[in-house]
C-alpha positions as a Python dict, from the first residue, in 0.01 Angstrom:
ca = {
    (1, 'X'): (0, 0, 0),
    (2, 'X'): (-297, -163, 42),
    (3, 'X'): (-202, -433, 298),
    (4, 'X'): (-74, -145, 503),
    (5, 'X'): (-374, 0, 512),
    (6, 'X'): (-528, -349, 625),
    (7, 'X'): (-232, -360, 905),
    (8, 'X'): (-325, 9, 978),
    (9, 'X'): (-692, -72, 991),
    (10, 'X'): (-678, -410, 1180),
    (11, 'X'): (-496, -271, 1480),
    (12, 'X'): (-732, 63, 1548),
    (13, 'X'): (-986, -202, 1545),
    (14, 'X'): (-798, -376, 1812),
    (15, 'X'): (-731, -40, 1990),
    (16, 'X'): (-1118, 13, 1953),
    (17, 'X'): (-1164, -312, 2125),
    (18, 'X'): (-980, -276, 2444),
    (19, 'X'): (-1111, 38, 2496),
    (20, 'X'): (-1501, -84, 2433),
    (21, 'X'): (-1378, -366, 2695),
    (22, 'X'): (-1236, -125, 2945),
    (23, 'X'): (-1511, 92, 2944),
    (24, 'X'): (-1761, -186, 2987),
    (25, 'X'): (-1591, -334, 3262),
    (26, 'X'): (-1488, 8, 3483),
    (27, 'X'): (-1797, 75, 3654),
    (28, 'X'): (-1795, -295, 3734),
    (29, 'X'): (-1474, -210, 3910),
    (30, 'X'): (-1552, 82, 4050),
    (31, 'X'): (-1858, -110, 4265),
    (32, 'X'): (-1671, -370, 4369),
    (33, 'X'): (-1381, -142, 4510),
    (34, 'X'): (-1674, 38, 4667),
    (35, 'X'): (-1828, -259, 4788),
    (36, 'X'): (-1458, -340, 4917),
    (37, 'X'): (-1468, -72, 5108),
    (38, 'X'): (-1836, -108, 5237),
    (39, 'X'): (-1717, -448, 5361),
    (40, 'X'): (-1439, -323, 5547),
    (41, 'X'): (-1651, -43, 5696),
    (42, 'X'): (-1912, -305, 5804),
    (43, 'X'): (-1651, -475, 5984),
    (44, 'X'): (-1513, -238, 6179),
    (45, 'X'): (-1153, -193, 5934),
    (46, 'X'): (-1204, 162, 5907),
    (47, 'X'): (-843, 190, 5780),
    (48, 'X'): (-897, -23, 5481),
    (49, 'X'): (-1247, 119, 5388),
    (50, 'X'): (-1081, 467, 5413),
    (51, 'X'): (-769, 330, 5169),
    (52, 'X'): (-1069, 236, 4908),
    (53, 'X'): (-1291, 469, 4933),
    (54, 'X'): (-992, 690, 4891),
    (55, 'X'): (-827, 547, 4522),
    (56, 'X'): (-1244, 613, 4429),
    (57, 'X'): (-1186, 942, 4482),
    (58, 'X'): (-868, 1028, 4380),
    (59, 'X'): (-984, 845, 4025),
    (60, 'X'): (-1304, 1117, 4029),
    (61, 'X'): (-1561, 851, 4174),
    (62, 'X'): (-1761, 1013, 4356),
    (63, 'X'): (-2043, 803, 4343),
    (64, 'X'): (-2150, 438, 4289),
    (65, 'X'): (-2404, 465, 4093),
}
């Protein structure tokens, strides 16, 4: 019983983990599609700054910041 309960606990720790990662690294994401997008504006591909600026959106991002 009790190494279950080690197995149990050792796994929503690494569940814990991935999410702590994910939601340190998502607003690193969401800049650089944004910036992918700013670059793309900036050089004329309206088209592809659209197609980013769009998957921002459609995740909620409606801001950078």
């Amino acid at each position: 019983m009790c190494h279950e309960r080690e197995a149990d606990s050792d796994a929503l720790a690494g569940t814990e983990f991935a999410l702590l990662v994910l939601a340190l690294l998502w607003p690193v994401t969401v800049r650089a599609d944004f910036q992918a997008g700013l670059d793309a504006y900036d050089r004329g591909d309206y088209k592809t700054a659209y197609r980013e600026w769009l998957l921002l959106a459609e995740q909620g991002n409606d801001r950078t910041e």
